[in-house]
N, C-alpha and C positions, 0 to 999 in steps of 0.2 A: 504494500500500500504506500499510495505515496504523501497522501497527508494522511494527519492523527482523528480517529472517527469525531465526530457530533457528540456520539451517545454510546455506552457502553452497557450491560446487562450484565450482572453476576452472579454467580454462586445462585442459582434455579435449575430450574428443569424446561428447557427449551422442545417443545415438540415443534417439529418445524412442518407435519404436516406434507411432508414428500411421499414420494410413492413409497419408500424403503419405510414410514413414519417415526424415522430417525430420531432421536436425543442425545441434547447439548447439553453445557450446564451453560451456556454464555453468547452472548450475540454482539457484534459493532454495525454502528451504524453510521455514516457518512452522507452531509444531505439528505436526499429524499430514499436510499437505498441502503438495503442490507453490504456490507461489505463483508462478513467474517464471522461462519457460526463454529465455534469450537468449543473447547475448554476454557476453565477459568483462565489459568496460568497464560497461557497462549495468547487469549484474547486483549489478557490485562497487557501484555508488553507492548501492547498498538496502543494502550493511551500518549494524548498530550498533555501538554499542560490547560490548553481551553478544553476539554472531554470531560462530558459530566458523565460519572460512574455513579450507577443505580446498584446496591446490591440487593436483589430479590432475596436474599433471606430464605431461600428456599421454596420460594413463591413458583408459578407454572406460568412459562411464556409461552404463544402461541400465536398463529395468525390471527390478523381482528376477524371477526367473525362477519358474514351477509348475509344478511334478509334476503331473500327470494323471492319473498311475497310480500308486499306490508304496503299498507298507506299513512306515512307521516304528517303528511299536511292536514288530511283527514282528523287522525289522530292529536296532534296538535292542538288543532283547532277546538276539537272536543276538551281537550285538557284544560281552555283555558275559558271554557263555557261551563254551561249547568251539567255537569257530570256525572252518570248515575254507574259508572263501570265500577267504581268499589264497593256499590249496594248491593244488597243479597235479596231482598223482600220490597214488599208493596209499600208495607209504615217506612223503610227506608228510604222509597222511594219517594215518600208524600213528605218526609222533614227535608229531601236535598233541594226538591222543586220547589215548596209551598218559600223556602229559603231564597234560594234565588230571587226568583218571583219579586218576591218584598224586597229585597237587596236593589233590583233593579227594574223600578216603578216608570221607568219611562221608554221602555226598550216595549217596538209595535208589538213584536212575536216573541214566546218565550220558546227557545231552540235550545237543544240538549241531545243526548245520544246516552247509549251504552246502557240501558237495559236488558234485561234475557227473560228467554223466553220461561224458562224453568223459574222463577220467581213467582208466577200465578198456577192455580191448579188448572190444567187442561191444555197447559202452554200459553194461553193467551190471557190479556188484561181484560177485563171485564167493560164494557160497554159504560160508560159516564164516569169511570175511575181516572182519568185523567181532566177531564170538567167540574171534577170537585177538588183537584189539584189546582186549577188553571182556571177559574170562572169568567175573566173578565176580557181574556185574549187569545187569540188565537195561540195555541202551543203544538211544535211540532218535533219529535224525537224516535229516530234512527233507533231501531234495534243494535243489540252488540255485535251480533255478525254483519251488519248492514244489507241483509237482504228484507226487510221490512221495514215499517216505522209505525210509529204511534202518533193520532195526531186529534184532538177535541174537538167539540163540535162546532165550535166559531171556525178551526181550521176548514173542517169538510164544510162546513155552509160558503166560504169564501172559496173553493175552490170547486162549487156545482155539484157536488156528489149527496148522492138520495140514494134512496131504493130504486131509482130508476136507471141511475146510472151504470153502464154494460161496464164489465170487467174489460183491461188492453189485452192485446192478445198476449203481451209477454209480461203480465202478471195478475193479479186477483184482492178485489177490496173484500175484507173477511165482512161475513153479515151474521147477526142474530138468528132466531128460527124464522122470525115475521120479517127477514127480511130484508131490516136497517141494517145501514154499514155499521159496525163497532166503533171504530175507530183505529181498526190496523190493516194494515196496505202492506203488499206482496210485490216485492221484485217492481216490476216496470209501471204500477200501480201507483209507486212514491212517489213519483214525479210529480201527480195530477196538485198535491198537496206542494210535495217539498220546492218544486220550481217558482210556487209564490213565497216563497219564505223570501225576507230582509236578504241582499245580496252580501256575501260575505267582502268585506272591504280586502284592498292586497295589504295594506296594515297587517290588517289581523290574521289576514293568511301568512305573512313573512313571520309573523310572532310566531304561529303555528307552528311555521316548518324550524325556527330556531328551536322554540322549545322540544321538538318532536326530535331533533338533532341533537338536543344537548342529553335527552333520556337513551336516546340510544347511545350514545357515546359510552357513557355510564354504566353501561351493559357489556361493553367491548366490542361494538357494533363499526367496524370501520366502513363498510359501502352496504347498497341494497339494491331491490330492483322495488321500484313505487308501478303497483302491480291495476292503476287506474289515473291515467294522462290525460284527465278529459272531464267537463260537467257531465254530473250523474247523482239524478236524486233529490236537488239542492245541494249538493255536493258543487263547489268550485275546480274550475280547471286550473290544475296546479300548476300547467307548463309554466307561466311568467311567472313564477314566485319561484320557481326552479330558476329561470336562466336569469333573474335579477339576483340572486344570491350567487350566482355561479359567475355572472358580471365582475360583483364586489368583494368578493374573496369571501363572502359568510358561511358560504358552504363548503364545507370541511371533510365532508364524507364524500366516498366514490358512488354516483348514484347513476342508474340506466333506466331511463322511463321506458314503460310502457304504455304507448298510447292508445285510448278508447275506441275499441268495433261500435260503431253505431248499430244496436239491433234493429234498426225501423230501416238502414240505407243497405243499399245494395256494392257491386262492385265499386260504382261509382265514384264512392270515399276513398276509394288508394289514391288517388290525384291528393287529396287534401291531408292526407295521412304523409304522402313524400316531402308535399311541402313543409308539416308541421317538421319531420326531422332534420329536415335541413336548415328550418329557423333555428333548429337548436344546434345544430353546429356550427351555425352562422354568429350566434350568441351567446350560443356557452359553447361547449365543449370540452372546457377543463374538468372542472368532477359531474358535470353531467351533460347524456347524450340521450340519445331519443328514439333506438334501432329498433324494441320491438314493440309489438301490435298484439293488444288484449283483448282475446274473444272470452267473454264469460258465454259459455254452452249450456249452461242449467243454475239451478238456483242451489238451496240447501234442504237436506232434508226435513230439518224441522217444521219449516212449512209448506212440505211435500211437493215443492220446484225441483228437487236434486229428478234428473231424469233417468226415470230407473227402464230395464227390460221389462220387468213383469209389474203388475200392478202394486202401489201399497196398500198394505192390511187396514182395517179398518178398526174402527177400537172394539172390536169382538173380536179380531183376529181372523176376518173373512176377508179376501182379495175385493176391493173395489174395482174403481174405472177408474181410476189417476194412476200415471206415470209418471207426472212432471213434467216437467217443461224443455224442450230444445228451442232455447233465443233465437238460435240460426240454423234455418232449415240445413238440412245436412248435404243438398244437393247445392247451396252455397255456401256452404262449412266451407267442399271440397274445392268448389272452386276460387276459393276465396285462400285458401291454403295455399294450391298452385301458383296466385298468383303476388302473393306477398313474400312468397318464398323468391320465388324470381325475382323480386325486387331486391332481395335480402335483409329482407324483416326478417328477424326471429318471433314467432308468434308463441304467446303465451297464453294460454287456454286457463279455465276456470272449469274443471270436470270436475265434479262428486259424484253421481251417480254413476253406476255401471253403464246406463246406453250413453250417455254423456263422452265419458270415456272411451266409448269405441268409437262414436262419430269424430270425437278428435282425431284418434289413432287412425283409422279411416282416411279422414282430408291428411293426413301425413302419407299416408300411405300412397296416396293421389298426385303429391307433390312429388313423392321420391320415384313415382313412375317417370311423370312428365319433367322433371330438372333434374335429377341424380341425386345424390348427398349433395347437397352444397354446403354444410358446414355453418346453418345458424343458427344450431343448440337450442331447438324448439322444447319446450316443457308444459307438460301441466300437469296444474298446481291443485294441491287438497286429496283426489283419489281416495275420497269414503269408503267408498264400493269399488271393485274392479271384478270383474270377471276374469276367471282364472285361464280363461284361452288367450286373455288380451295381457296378462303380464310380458309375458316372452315378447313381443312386438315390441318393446320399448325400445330393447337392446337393438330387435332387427328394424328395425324406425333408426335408431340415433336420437329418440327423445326422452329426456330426464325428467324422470319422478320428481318432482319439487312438495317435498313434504311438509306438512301440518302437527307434526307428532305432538303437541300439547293435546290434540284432539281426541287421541287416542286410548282410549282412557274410562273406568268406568265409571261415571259423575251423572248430575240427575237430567244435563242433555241427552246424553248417551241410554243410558237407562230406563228413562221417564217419555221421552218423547222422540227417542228413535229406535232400538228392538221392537220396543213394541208394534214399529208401526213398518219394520222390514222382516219382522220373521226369524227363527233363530237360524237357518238356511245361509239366507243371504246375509244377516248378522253377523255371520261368523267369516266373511267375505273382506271386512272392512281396514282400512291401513293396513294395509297389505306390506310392509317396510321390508322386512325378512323376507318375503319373495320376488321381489321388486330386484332385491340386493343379490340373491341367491340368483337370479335370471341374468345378472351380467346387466343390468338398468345403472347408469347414472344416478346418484342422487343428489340434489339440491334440497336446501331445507328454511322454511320461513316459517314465520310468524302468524301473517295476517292482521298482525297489530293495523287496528285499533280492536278487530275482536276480541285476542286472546292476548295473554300477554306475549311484548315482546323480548324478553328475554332468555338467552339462550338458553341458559343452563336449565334453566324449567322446561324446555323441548327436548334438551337432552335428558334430562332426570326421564320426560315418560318413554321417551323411543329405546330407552336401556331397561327400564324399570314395569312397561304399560302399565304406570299406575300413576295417583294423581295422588300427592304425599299428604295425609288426611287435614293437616292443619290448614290447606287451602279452600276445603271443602267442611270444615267443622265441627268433621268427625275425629272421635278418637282413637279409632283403628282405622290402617287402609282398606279400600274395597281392595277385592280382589283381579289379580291382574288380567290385563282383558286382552286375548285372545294372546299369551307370554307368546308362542311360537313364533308371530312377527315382531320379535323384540329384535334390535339392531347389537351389535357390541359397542363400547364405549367408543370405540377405534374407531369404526363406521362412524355414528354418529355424529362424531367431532370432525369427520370430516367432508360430512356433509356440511357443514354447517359454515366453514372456512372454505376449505377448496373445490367443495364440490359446487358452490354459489355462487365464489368467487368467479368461476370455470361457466356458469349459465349467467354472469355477467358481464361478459368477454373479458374480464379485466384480467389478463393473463400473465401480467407483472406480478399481481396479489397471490391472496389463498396460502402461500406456502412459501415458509422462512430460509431462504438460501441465496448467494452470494451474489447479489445484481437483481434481484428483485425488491419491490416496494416493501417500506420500511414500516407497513400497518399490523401492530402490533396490540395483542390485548392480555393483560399481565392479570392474573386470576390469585385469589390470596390461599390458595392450595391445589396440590395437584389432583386431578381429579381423578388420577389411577389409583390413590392410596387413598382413597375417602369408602365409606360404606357406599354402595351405590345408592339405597336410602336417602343419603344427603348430599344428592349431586346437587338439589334443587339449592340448597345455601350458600352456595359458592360464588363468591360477590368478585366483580371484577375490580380492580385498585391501580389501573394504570390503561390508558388508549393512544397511543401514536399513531396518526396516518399521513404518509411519508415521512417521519421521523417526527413530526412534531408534535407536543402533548397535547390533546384536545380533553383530558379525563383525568383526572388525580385524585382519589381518596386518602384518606388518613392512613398509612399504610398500619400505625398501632404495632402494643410489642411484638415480639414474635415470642 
């Protein structure tokens, strides 16, 4: 080397995440790149006198870790509103709102997010329980997985929905027996309500995305893929809050949008979809770019959108006539595949249900006829359900699993409002991780934040463990593990999470600690091979570098 690094690392345990999944006890850094992973001894004689030496203390370095799938501005945004994602129940929901509310007496609508479904018995909020929250204004809030929302009756009067009102074709307003809407809205549904809501200002969206940037940092979160480029919902379109921060140096992380499939347009939209990516290389380009293109192909199960093969059960346990939903007919799936792929989109799919999933698999299949492999790491994202004919296809695709593993899990989603309504059949079909991995499939691995949460090691705790560690859920025993045989090893896991994300990123300087690649580094306060596998979930991150520089620093405390 010919000057003395930046930054040095010591006395830890370096997983660097290589194919070989190699261990150091010590890393240099120079600039924005890895220069020198060895031994302590070795690495120590490359300081200078300006080199600031960190001694890990025994601590566990390792790639920053990527989101695959996550919405931060989303997320953000909710964070810094009426937030109900730490609530459990209805009374908690009635002290955050009625709170708000009164806090903020002159705001037209009251806007909020992150409720679940599992809070009410039936899955769903009961009809005027939000109007005796909300009396005097319209109020409108987003379910936690954001394929619903909740919204009072000043909202549905101002946006013309009655009993008269027809469902859209790509989603469904829930009704009573007589009839009335409730007040909760399905998938393509949200709109009718959410597109009159207050527009969100780029203020409060830049706030958004800092803050949403500053919690993942915190996590050891160095890049991601923002897995919806596009208004959706009331939801704002993030692109300019993206390439204004990427302008001014405020974004810090390595980020790859994916930009919005309109379900209502046809091919048409790739003209408008080419140009949004190349406003974004025209204006950002430095930590973020714009290459793939997000088809969501079904909804979620819970509220019976995930698009299954066979019918779902009914609450007897008798097969109905719903399937769920395909957004995008599957004869423009395919040709919509063919033809973004020739452009060199990497298209990012939204699949949970099993037919979901093949129609993806399918329009890939469509493309790898008519262009060949072209090489742009198409994935999709969640895989509830898969049919077990359509595992093997991934490998023979070249498309990556990008997994959900917090989801995986038995909790009163799972339990309460989905076995029972797939059967123990296809139930036993679901996060498929273990043979995904076994089939020779790429893995990638996200979040979904603002869903669930976005921290890693809570993804990893269930994809090692399938279990959801009881104090999250407020039991004092764990349930038991749900379906163990698709459990990952910790090995896997961890490297879904770093290079296998990194790798459905394009970011192919990242992912993985060796000598001339980026210097995005996330330092964890023990290693997670010698921990019970129990308590991967408490494993806090205490250091973030991306390309050498600290974006993250906790109290490291004694050792």
């Amino acid at each position: 080397m010919s000057t003395a690094p930046d930054l040095i690392l010591l006395n830890g345990t370096v997983w660097t995440a290589g194919p070989a999944r190699a261990r150091a006890s010590a890393l240099a850094v120079t600039g924005d790149r890895i220069t020198a992973v060895g031994s302590d001894r070795g690495i120590r004689e490359l300081a200078g006198p300006r080199t600031e030496v960190l001694d890990l203390e025994g601590r566990f370095a390792l790639p920053g870790f990527t989101d695959a799938h996550v919405h931060p501005v989303i997320a953000g945004i909710g964070m810094l509103g009426c937030d109900l994602s730490g609530a459990r129940d209805p009374d908690a929901y009635r002290r955050i709102v009625r709170g708000y509310a009164a806090a903020h007496p002159h705001e037209e609508w009251i806007v909020g997010s992150g409720w679940s479904f599992d809070a009410f018995p039936g899955g769903l909020p009961p009809r005027g329980l939000l109007d005796e929250m909300v009396p005097d204004r319209p109020a409108y809030f987003p379910v936690r997985d954001g394929h619903s929302a909740w919204a009072n009756a000043r909202a549905l009067a101002l946006a013309g929905i009655d009993r008269g009102t027809p469902d859209p074709a790509d989603g469904r307003i829930e009704r009573d027996p007589d009839g009335e809407p409730t007040g909760v809205l399905h998938e393509g549904a949200m709109g009718l309500v959410g597109d009159r809501t207050p527009p969100v200002t780029a203020a409060r969206a830049r706030a958004g995305l800092l803050a949403a940037q500053a919690h993942l940092h915190s996590l050891g979160i160095t890049g991601w893929q923002d897995a919806l480029v596009g208004a959706y919902g009331g939801y704002p379109d993030p692109l300019g809050t993206y390439l204004a921060a990427d302008a001014d140096g405020s974004l810090t992380a390595r980020v790859r949008g994916a930009l919005w499939w309109d379900r209502e347009a046809g091919l048409e939209q790739v003209e408008s979809l080419l140009a949004r990516r190349a406003e974004a290389a025209e204006q950002g380009g430095r930590r973020f770019t714009a290459g793939s293109v997000k088809i969501m192909q079904d909804g979620v199960v819970e509220n019976f959108s995930a698009a299954m093969l066979e019918p779902y059960l009914d609450s007897c346990g008798c097969p109905g006539d719903n399937r769920g939903l395909s957004m995008v007919d599957p004869a423009l799936l395919r040709e919509a595949a063919v033809r973004l792929d020739a452009e060199a989109f990497q298209i990012h799919f939204h699949a949970l249900g099993d037919r979901a999933v093949r129609e993806a698999l399918d329009s890939l299949e469509a493309a790898v006829t008519a262009n060949g492999h072209t090489g742009n790491r198409h994935h999709l994202a969640h895989l509830q359900v898969v049919h077990p004919d359509d595992i093997p296809r991934f490998r023979t695709l070249r498309a990556t699993a990008t997994i959900q593993p917090l989801w995986a899990a038995h909790e009163p989603a799972m339990d309460e409002l989905t076995l029972p309504f797939l059967g123990a059949e296809r139930g036993a079909l679901q996060y498929p991780f273990g043979a995904l991995h076994a089939a020779g499939a790429t893995l990638a691995a996200g979040s979904d934040w603002f869903v669930s949460s976005p921290d890693p090691m809570h993804g990893i705790h269930v994809a090692v463990n399938r279990q959801v560690w009881p104090e999250e859920l407020g039991e004092p025993e764990p349930r038991p593990p749900f379906l163990p045989h698709q459990r990952l090893s910790l090995t896997d896991a961890l490297a879904a999470y770093t290079a296998g994300s990194a790798w459905v990123n394009h970011q192919d300087e990242a992912g993985v600690l060796a000598p001339g690649r980026l210097a995005d580094i996330a330092v964890l306060d023990r290693d997670p091979f010698a921990v019970d596998p129990r308590e991967l979930h408490g494993i806090r991150c205490v250091r973030t570098y991306v390309g050498g520089v600290l974006v993250h620093a906790a109290d490291l405390g004694p050792r």
